[in-house]
MIRO-210808 format. One record per residue (C-alpha): residue number from 1; residue in three letters; x, y, z. Coordinates in Angstrom, 3 decimals, decimal comma. Layout:
! MIRO-210808
     i    aa          x          y          z
   NUM   ALA          X          Y          Z
...
//
This chain:
! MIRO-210808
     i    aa          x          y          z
     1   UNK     23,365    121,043   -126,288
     2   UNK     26,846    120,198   -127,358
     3   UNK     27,832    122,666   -129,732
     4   UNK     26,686    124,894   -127,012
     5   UNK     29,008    123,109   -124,284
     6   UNK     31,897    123,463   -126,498
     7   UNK     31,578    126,974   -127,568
     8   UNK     31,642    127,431   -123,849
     9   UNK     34,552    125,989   -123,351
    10   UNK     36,151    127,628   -126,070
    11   UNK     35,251    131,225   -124,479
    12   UNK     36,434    130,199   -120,999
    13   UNK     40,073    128,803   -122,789
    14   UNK     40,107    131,921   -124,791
    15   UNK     39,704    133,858   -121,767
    16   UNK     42,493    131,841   -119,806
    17   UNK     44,830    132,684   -122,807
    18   UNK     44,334    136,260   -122,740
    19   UNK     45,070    136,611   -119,214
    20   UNK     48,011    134,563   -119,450
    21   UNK     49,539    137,022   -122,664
    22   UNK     48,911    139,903   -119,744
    23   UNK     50,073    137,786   -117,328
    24   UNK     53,139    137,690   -119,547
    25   UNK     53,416    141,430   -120,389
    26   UNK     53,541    142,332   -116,917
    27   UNK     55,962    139,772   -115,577
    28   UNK     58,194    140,757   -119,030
    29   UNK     58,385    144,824   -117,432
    30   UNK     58,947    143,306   -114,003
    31   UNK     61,859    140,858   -115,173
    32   UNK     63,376    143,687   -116,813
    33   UNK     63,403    146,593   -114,072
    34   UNK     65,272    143,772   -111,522
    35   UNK     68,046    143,364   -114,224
    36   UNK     68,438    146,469   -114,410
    37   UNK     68,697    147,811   -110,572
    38   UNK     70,684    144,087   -109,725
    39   UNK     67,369    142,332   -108,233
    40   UNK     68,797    139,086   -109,254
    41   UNK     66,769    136,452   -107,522
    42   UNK     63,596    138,134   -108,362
    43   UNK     65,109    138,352   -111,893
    44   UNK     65,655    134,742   -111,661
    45   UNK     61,898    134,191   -110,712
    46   UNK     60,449    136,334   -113,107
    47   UNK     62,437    134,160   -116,001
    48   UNK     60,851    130,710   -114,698
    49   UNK     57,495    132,695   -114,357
    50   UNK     57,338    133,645   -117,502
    51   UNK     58,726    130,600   -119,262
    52   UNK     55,821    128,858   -117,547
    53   UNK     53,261    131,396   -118,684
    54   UNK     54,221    130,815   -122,467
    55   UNK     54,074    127,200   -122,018
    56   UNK     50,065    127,732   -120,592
    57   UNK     49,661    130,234   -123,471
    58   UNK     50,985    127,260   -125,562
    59   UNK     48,932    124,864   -124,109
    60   UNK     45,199    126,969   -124,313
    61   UNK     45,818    127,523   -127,839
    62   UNK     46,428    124,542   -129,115
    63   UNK     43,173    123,132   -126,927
    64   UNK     40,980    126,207   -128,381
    65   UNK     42,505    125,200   -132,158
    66   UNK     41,091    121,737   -131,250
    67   UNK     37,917    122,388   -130,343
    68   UNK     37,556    124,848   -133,531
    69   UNK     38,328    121,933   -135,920
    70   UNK     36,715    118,708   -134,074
    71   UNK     33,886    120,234   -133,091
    72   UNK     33,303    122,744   -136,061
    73   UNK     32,313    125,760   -134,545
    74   UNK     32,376    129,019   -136,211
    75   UNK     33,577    127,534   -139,903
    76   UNK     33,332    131,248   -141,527
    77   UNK     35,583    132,924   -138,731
    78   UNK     37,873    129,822   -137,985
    79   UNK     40,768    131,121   -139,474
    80   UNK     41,034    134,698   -138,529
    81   UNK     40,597    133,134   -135,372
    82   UNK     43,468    130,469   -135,901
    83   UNK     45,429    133,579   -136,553
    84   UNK     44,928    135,419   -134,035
    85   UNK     45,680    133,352   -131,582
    86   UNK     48,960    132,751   -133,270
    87   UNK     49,925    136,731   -133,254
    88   UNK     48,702    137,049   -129,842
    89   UNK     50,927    133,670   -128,390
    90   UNK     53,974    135,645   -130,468
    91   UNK     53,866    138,653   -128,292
    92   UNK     54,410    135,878   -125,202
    93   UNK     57,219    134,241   -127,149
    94   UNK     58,756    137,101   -127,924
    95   UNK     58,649    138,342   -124,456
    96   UNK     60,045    135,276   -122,754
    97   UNK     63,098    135,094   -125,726
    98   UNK     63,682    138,825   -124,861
    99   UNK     63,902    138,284   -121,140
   100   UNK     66,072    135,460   -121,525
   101   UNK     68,794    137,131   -123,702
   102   UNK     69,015    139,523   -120,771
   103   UNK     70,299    136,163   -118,764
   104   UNK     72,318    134,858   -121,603
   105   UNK     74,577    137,915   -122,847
   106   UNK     73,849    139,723   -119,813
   107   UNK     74,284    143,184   -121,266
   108   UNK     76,500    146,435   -119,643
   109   UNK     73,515    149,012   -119,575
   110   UNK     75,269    152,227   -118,145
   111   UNK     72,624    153,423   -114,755
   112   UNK     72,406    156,753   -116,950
   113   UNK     70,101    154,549   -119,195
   114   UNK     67,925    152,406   -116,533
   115   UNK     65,560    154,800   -116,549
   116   UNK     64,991    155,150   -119,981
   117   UNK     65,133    151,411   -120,439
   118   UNK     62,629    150,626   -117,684
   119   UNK     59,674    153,256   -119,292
   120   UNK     60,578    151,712   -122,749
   121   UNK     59,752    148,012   -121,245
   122   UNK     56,762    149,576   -119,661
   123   UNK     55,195    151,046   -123,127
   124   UNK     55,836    147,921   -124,617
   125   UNK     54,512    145,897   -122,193
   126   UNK     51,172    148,633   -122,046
   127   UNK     50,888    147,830   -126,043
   128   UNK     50,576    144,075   -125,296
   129   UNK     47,966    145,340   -122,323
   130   UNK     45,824    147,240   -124,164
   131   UNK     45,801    144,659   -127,121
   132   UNK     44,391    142,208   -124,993
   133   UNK     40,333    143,833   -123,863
   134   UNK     40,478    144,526   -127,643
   135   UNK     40,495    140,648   -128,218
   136   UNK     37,980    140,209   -125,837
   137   UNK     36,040    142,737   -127,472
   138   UNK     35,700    140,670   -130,596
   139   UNK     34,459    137,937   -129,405
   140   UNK     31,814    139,691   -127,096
   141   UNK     30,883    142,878   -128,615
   142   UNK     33,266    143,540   -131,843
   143   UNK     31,764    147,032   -132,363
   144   UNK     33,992    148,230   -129,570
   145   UNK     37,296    146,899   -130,868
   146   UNK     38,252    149,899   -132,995
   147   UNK     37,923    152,424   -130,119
   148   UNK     39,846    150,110   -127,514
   149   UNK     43,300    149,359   -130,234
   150   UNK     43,954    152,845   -130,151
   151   UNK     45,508    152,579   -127,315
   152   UNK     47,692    149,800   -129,014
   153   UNK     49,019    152,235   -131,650
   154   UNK     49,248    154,865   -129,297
   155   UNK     51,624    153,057   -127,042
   156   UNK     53,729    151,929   -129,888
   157   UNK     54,382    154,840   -131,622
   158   UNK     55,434    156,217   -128,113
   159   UNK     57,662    152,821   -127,442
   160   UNK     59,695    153,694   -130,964
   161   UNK     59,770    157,536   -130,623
   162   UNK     61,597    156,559   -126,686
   163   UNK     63,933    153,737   -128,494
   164   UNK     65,128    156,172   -131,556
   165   UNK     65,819    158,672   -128,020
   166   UNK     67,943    155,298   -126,258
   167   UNK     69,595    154,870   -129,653
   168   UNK     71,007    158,700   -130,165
   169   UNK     72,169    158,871   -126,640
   170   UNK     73,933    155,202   -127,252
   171   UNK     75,588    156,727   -130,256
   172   UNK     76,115    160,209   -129,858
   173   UNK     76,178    161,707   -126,057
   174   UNK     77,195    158,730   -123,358
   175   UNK     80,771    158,306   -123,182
   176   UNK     80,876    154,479   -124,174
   177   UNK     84,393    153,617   -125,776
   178   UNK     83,945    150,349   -127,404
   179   UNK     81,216    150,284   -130,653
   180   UNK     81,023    146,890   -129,445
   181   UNK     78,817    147,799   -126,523
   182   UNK     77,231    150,278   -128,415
   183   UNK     75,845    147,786   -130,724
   184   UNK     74,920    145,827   -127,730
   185   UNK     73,003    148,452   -126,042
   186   UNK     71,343    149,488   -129,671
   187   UNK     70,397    145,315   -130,218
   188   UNK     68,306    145,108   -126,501
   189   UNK     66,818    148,431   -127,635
   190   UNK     65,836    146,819   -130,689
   191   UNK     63,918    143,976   -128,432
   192   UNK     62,152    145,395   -126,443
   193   UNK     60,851    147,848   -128,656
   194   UNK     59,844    144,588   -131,120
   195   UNK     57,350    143,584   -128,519
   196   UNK     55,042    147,192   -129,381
   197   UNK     55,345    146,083   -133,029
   198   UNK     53,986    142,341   -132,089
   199   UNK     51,038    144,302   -130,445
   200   UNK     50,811    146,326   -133,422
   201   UNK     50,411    143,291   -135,563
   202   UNK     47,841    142,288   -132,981
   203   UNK     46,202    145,238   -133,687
   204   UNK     45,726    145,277   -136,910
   205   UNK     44,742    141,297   -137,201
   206   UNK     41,988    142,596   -134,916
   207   UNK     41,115    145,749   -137,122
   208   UNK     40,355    143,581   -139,834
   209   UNK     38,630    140,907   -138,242
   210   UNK     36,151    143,417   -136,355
   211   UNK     35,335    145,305   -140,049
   212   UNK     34,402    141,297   -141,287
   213   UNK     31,774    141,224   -138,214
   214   UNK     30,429    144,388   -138,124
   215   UNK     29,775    145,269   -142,066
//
């Protein structure tokens, strides 16, 4: 009966994870659409929001590593597992880092850009999204994880295609004078396009593991 109890519990924390990473993703789009238009205090709240939703993300991964080792459940699929976790709790990290840099260097972006900036937080954000049924998928019916990542790849090729776009118009058409800026504008680019890559990585973690349970 125990085994049973604490595979269980390692679904439920598993589930409480996942929500939190899309939890995360959304807040992540939120926090950076009020920088952008001057929402400041509801900047401010989405920063300690989402600092507290990568501490939880923290927090059930650790206690579903725990019960993985202690209680030995699923030896042959621990460590994909173990790994997964860990590429899934980087797309939170990353997240709250990103958002925070906005608050630390607090960066010049020129209202010609906002929109362009929002929809590129928004694909991003839809990356981390759509990685997240796909790792419910797995552990419920894994069959269905290669038509649900598509989306993952699908977002992220549309995130970099949009950043390349933020990047020309940084460099070649918008009248900004100092290369200083420039860089700045091209380095936050850079960021928030890196969280579609972290849900790539996702991705393909997930690929692989799916192939191991289904051949």
């Amino acid at each position: 009966m125990k085994p049973f109890k604490h595979a269980n519990k390692s679904i439920e924390l598993i589930d409480n994870f996942l929500n939190t990473i899309d939890r995360g993703a959304i807040i992540f789009k939120e926090g950076v659409k009020n920088y952008l238009y001057g929402n400041r205090e509801n900047f401010v709240d989405n920063l300690k929001t989402l600092s507290a939703l990568e501490t939880d993300a923290d927090i059930y991964r650790r206690k579903v590593e725990n019960i993985l080792y202690t209680q030995s459940l699923m030896p042959q699929l621990r460590g994909d597992i173990m790994r997964l976790l860990e590429e899934l709790d980087n797309t939170i990290d990353l997240a709250k880092k990103n958002l925070f840099q906005f608050d630390v260097e607090v960066p010049k972006i020129p209202a010609e850009l906002n929109q362009d900036f929002v929809k590129l937080s928004e694909l991003s954000a839809a990356a981390i999204e759509s990685v997240v049924p796909a790792a419910r998928a797995y552990f419920r019916s894994p069959e269905l994880v290669k038509e649900k990542i598509h989306r993952v790849y699908l977002y992220e090729k549309e995130a970099d295609k949009l950043a390349d776009s933020i990047k020309r118009r940084v460099f070649q058409e918008l009248p900004i004078e100092k290369l200083s800026e420039k860089f700045h504008l091209r380095y936050f680019t850079l960021h928030i396009e890196n969280l579609s890559d972290a849900a790539e990585r996702v991705a393909d973690v997930l690929s692989i593991m799916a192939i191991k349970r289904t051949t």
